[in-house]
C-alpha positions as CSV (number, residue, x, y, z in Angstrom):
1,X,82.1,162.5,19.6
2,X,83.7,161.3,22.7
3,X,85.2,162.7,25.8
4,X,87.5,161.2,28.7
5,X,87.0,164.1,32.0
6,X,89.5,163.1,34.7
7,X,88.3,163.6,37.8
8,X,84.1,163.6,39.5
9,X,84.6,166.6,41.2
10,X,82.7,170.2,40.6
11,X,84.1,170.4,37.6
12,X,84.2,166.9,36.5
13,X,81.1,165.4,37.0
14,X,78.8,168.6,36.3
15,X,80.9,168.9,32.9
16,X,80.0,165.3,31.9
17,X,76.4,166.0,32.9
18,X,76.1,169.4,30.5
19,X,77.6,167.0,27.5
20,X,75.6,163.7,28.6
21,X,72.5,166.5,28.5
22,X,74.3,167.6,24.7
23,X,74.1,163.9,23.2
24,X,77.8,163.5,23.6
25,X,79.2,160.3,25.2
26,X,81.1,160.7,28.4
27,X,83.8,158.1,30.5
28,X,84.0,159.8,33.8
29,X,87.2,158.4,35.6
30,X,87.2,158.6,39.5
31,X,89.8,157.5,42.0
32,X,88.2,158.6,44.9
33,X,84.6,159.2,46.7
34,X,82.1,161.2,43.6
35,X,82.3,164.8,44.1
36,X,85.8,165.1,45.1
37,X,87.4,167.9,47.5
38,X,84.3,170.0,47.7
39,X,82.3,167.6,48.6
40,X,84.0,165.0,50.7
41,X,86.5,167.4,52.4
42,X,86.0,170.8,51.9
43,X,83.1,173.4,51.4
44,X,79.9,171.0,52.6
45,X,81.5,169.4,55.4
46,X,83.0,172.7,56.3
47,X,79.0,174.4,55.7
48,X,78.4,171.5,58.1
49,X,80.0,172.5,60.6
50,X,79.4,176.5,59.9
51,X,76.0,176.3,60.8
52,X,76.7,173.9,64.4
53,X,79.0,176.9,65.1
54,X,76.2,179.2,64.1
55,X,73.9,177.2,65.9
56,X,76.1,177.7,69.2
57,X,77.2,181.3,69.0
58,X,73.4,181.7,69.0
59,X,72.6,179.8,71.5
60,X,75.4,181.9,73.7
61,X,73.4,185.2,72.2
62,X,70.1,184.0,73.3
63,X,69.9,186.0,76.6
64,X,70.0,189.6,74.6
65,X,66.9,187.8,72.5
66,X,65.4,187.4,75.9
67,X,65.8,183.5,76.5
68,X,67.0,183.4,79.7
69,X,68.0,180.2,82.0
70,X,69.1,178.4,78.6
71,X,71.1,174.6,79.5
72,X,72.2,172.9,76.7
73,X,75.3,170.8,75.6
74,X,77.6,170.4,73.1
75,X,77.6,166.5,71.7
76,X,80.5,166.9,69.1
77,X,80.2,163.3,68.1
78,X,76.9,163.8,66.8
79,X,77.7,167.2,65.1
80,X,80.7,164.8,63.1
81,X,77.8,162.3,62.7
82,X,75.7,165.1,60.5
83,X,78.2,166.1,58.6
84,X,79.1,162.9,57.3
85,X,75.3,162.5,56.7
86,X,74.8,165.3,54.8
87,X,77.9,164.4,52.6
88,X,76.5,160.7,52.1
89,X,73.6,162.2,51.1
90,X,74.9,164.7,48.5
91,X,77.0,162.1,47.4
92,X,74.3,159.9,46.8
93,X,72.6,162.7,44.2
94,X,75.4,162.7,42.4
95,X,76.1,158.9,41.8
96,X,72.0,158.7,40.7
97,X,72.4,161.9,38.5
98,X,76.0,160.0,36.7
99,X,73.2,157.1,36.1
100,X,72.8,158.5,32.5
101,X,73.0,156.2,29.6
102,X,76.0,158.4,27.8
103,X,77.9,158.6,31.0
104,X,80.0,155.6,32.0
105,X,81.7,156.2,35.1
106,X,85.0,154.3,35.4
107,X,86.5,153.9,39.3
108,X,90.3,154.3,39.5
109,X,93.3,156.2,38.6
110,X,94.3,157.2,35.2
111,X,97.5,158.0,33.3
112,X,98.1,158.7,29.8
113,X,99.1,156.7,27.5
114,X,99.2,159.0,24.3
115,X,97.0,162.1,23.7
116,X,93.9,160.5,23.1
117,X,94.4,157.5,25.4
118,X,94.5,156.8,29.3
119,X,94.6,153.5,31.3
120,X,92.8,153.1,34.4
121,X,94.1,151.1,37.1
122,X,91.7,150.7,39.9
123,X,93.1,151.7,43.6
124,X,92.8,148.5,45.9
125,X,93.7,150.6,48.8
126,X,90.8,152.9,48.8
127,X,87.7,151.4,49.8
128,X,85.2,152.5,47.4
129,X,81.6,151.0,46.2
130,X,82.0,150.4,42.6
131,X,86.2,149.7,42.5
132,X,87.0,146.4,40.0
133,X,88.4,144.2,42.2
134,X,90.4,142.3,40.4
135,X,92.5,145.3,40.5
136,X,92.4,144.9,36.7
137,X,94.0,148.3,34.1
138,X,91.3,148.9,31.7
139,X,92.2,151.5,28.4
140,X,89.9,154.1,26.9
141,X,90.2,156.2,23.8
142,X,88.6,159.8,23.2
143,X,88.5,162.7,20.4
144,X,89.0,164.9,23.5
145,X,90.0,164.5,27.0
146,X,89.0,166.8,29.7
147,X,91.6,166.5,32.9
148,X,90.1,167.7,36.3
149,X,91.7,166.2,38.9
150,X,92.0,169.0,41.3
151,X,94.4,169.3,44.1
152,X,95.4,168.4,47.4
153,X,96.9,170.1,50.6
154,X,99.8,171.7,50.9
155,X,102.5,170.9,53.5
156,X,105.3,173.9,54.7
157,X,109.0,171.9,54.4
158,X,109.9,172.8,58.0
159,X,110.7,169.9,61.0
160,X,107.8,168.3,62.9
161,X,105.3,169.2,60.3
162,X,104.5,165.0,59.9
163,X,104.0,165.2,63.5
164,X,100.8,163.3,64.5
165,X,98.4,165.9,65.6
166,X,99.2,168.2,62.8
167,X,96.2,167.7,60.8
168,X,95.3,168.7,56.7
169,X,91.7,170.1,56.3
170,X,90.8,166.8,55.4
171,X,92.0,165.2,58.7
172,X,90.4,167.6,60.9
173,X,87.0,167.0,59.9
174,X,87.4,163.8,61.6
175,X,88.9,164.3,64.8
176,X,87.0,162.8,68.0
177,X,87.2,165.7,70.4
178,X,87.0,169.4,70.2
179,X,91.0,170.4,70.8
180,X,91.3,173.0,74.1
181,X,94.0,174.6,72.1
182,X,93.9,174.9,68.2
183,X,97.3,176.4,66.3
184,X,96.1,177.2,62.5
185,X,99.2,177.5,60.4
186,X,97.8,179.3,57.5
187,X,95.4,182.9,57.6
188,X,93.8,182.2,54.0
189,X,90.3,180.8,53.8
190,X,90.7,177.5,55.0
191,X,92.5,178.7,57.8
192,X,90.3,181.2,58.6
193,X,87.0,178.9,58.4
194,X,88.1,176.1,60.6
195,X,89.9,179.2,63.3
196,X,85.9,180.2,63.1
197,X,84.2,177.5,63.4
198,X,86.7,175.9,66.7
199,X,86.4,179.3,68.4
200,X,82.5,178.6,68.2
201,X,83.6,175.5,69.3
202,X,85.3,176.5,72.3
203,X,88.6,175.9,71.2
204,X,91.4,178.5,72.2
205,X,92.4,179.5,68.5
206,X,96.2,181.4,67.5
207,X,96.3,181.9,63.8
208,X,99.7,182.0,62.7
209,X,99.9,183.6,58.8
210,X,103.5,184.5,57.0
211,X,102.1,187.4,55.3
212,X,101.3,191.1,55.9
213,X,97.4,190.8,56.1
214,X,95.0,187.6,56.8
215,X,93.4,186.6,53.1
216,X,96.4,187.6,51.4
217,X,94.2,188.1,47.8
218,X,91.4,190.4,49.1
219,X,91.0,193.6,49.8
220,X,93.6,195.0,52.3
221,X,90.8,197.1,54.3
222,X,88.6,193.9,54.3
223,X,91.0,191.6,55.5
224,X,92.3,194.4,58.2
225,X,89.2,194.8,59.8
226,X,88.1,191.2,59.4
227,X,90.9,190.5,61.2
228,X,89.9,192.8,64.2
229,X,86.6,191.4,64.4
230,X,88.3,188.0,64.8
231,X,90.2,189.5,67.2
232,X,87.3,190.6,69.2
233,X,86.1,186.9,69.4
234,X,88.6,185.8,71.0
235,X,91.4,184.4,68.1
236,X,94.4,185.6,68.2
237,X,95.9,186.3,64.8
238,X,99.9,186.4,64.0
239,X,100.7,187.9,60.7
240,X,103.9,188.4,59.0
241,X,105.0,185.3,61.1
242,X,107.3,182.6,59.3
243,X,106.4,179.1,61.1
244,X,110.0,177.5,61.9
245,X,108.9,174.2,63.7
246,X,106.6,171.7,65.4
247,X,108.0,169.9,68.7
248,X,105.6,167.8,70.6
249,X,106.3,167.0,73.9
250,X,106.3,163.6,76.1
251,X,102.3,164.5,76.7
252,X,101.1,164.7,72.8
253,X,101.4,169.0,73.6
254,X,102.7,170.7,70.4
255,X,104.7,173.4,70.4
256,X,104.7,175.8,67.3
257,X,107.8,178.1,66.7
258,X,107.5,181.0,64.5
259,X,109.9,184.0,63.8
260,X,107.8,187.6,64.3
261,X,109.9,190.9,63.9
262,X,112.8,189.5,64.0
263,X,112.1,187.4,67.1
264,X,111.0,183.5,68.2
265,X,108.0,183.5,69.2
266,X,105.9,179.8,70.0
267,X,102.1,179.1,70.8
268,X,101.1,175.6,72.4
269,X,98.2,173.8,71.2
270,X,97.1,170.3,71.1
271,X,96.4,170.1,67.7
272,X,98.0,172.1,65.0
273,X,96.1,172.6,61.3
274,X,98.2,173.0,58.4
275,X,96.2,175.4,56.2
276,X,98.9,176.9,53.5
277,X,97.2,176.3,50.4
278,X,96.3,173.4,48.0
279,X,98.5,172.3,44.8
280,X,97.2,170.5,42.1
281,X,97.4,167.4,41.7
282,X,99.3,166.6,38.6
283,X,101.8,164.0,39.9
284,X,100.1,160.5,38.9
285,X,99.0,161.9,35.1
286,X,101.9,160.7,33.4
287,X,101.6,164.2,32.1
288,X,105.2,164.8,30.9
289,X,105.1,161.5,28.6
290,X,103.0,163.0,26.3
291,X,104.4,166.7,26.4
292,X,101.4,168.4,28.2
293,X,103.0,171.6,29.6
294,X,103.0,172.0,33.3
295,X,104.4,173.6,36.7
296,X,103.9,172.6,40.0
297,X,101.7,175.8,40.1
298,X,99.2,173.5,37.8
299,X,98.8,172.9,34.2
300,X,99.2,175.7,31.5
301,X,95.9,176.5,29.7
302,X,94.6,179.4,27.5
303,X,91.4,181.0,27.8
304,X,89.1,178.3,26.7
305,X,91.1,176.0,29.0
306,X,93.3,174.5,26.4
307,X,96.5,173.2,27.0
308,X,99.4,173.0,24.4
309,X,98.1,169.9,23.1
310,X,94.6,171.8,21.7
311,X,92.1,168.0,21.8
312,X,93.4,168.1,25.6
313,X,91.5,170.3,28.4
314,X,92.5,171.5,32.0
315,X,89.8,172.6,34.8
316,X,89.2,173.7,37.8
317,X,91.9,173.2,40.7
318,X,94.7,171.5,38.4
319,X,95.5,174.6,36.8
320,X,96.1,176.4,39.5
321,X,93.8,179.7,38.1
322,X,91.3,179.9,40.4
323,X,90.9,177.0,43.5
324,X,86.9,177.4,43.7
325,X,84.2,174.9,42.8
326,X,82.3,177.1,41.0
327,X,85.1,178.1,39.3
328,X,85.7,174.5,38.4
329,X,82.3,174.4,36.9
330,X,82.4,177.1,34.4
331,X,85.5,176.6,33.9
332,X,84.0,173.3,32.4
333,X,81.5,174.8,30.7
334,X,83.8,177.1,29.2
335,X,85.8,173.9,28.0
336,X,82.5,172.1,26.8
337,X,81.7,175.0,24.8
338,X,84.9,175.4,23.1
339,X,84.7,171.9,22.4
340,X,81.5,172.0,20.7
341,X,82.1,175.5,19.2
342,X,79.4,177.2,21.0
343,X,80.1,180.6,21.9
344,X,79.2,182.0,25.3
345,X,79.6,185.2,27.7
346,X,80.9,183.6,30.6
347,X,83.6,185.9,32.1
348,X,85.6,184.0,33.8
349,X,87.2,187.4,35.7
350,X,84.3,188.5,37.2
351,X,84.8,185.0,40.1
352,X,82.9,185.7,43.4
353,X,84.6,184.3,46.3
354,X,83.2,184.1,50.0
355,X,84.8,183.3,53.1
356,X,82.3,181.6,55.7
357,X,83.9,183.1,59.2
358,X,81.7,184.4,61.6
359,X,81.3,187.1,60.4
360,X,81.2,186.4,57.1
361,X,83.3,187.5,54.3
362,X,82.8,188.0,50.5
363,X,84.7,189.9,47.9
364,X,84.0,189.8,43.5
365,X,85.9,191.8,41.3
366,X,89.2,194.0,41.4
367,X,90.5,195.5,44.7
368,X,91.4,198.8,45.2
369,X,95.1,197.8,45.5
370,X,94.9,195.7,42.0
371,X,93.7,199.1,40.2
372,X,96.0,200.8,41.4
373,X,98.9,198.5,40.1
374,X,97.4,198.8,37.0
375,X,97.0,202.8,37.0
376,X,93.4,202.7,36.6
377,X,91.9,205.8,38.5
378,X,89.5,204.6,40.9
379,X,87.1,205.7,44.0
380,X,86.1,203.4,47.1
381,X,82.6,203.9,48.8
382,X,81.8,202.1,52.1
383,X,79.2,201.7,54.2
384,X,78.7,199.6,57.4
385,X,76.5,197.5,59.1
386,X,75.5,199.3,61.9
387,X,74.2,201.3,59.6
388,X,71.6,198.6,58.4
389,X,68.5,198.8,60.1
390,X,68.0,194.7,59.7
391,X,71.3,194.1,60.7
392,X,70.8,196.2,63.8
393,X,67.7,194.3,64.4
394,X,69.5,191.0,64.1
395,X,71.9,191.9,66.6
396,X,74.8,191.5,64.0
397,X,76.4,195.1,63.2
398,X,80.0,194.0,62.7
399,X,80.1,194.5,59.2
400,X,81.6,196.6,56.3
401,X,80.7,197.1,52.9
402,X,83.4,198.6,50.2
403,X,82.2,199.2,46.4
404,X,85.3,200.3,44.0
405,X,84.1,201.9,40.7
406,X,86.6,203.6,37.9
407,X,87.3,207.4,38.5
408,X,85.7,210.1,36.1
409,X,89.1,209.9,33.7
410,X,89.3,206.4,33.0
411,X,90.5,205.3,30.4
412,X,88.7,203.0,27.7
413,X,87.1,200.4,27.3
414,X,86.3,200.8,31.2
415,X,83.7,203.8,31.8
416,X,83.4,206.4,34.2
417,X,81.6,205.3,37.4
418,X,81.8,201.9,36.1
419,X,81.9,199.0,39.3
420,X,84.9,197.3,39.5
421,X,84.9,195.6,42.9
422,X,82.7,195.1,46.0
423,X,84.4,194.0,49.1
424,X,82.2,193.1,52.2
425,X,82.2,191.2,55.5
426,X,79.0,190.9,57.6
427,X,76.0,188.4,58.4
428,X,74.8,186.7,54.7
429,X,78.0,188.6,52.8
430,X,78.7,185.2,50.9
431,X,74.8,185.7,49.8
432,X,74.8,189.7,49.3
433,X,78.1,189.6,46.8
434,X,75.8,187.9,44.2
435,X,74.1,191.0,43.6
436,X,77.3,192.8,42.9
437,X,78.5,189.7,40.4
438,X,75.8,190.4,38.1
439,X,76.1,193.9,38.4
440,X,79.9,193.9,37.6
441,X,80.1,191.1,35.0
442,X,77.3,193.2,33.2
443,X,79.7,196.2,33.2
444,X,76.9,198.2,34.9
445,X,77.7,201.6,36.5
446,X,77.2,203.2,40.3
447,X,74.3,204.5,38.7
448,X,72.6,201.8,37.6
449,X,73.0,200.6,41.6
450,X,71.9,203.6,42.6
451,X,68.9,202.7,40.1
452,X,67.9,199.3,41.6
453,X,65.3,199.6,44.4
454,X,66.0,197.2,47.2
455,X,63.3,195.8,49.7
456,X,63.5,197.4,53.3
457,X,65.0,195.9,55.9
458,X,67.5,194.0,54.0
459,X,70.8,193.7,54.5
460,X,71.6,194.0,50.6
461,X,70.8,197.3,51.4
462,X,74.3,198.2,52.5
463,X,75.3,198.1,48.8
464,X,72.7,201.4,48.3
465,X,74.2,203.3,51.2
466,X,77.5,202.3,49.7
467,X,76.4,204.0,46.1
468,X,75.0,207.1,47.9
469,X,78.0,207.9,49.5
């Protein structure tokens, strides 16, 4: 057996590892840098820069620890300096662990040719180690193909938006100096992060988000009072705001114009990040030649991440279900498995997904609002932070904890007091909501929480006074 995988990102090159590691043979294609989004431009370089911001908001903090008299500064170059180390280095893991004999990994961009066929055509432009270049189309032939090419950012249609200043996620990883005044179009979770991290930065940050609530897919309490505890740092957050233009002025200053109940309203910044979503990127595929069915919301795949033509695969970002890594990976797995005709219990339902603000934010499962459009019966229990006697001694109260479970006349194959959802923002939330993923994709009940003795001080331990309400 032989598989093509498109794509060396999450998905991609820990799929070809798992079948390497099964005796299969494996040609990884790559345009780009190993490890794709996630890696080169979005959730380590991003961690990067979470834990400088971290580093600084403590630093501020350190009087109430009793450090007193504190001088320090803030060298931004060298905080861009270890983030691309860190990524070099990451990226160095992966190209040794693609080393294996049944892997070969092919540099450049692919296109069908029929359904078991692609051509590769290596990328002059991009300046990668490994690129043939003689700029010479090779053509490889598989019993299956795996396509995980993932996505790429999103752009609203409206004037000014190719402005320069107006920066992608990718872009503003690499900017030379901290902007005074940051304008985030965009109040999902790449909006959200970067709004964090420049406040820690010392930026002057104005979110400006079209919907009714910041994190438009999470719970509707969580996202409300994360957005007050945003607030309470200092960023100012526009919702239900429609962004109408960019104008930039003789002196580089940017001017963002946004309708708000009916009214213009603009905010002025020096740089403005474009943070409305991702789409996948399908366009270079030559996807329609051979009939694989396809929106621009991603590629159409069944649960075992079929497409229409059933030796053909989609994961990860390019089919538009979930845009995680970690998604991506078992996503792949799910694929492999299929594949090979190995069963497994992955639940790809049960997705965690965290949001690394300061505070943090997490959320698994279904949210109150979700079981209610679906007319299951349900009860919330919170608890908060303050609460938490290690979060108290941490200096970090700001933090709420929400646990959805299915009401006493549920209907089956759900049970009564079965957990449906945990919603949560607060110091380590991204690290608590693991607990709750097991919990939930093991269909276990408030009771069985209840059940689980947790260390003391912890923080997990909002999740018991959750249960107890």
């Amino acid at each position: 057996m032989k598989i093509i995988i498109i794509g060396a990102g999450p998905g991609g090159y820990e799929t070809a590892l798992l079948a390497a590691k099964r005796g299969v043979e494996v040609v990884l294609v790559e345009s780009g840098q190993l490890g794709g989004t996630c890696l080169n431009e979005g959730c380590i370089p991003t961690k990067s820069f979470c834990k400088n911001a971290e580093v600084l908001d403590g630093l501020r903090e350190a009087e109430q620890f009793g450090v007193k008299g504190l001088s320090y500064d803030f060298d931004f170059g060298a905080v861009r300096q270890r983030k691309d180390e860190i990524v070099r280095q990451l990226r160095g893991g992966v190209e040794t662990l693609l080393s294996h004999r049944l892997i070969t990994l092919v540099r450049g961009r692919a296109s069908f040719v029929d359904s078991h066929t692609v051509t590769v055509t290596p990328d002059l432009s991009a300046d990668i180690a490994g690129n043939d270049e003689t700029g010479q189309s090779a053509t490889y032939t598989a019993d299956y193909i795996i396509i995980a090419t993932g996505s790429v950012s999103a752009s609203l249609p409206i004037p000014g938006a190719e402005l320069p200043g107006v920066l992608t996620s990718k872009e503003i990883l690499d900017i030379e100096e901290v902007p005074q005044r940051l304008c985030v179009i965009g109040g999902g979770v790449i909006g959200l992060e970067f709004a964090s991290i420049f406040r820690s930065f010392s930026s002057e940050v104005t979110v400006v988000e079209y919907c009714k609530d910041i994190l438009p897919r999470f719970d509707t309490d969580l996202a409300k009072r994360l957005k007050q505890s945003l607030g309470r740092r200092g960023i100012e957050i526009f919702t239900q705001s429609q962004v109408l233009s960019i104008v930039s002025d003789c002196d580089g200053a940017l001017t963002v114009t946004f309708s708000r109940k009916g009214k213009e309203e603009t905010v002025v910044a020096d740089k403005v990040l474009m943070a409305v979503g991702r789409r996948p990127a399908v366009s270079s595929l030559n996807l329609s030649e051979i009939g694989i069915e396809h929106s621009p919301k991603g590629i159409v795949v069944n649960d075992s991440m079929q497409t229409n033509i059933p030796h053909i695969y989609a994961i990860g970002d390019i089919n538009g279900k979930m845009m995680l890594a970690h998604a991506a990976t078992f996503q792949g797995i799910v694929a492999l498995d299929h594949i090979m005709g190995i069963s497994d219990d992955i639940d790809l339902s049960v997705m965690p997904a965290a949001v690394f603000t300061s505070p943090e934010a997490a959320s698994v499962g279904m949210t109150e609002d979700e079981c209610k459009d679906k007319g299951i019966p349900v009860r919330s229990l919170k608890s908060f932070f303050r609460a938490n006697g290690k979060a108290v001694a941490m200096g970090e109260t700001d933090g709420f904890c929400k646990v959805v479970v299915a009401g006493d006349n549920v209907a089956q194959p759900l049970k009564p007091g079965q957990i449906l959802g945990c919603h949560l923002y607060g110091p380590h939330a991204s690290d608590i909501i693991q607990e709750m993923t097991v919990l939930i994709s093991r269909k276990a009940s408030l009771d069985d929480l209840r059940s689980i003795i947790h260390a003391h001080p912890t923080l997990s331990e909002v999740l018991q006074s959750a249960a107890h309400q």
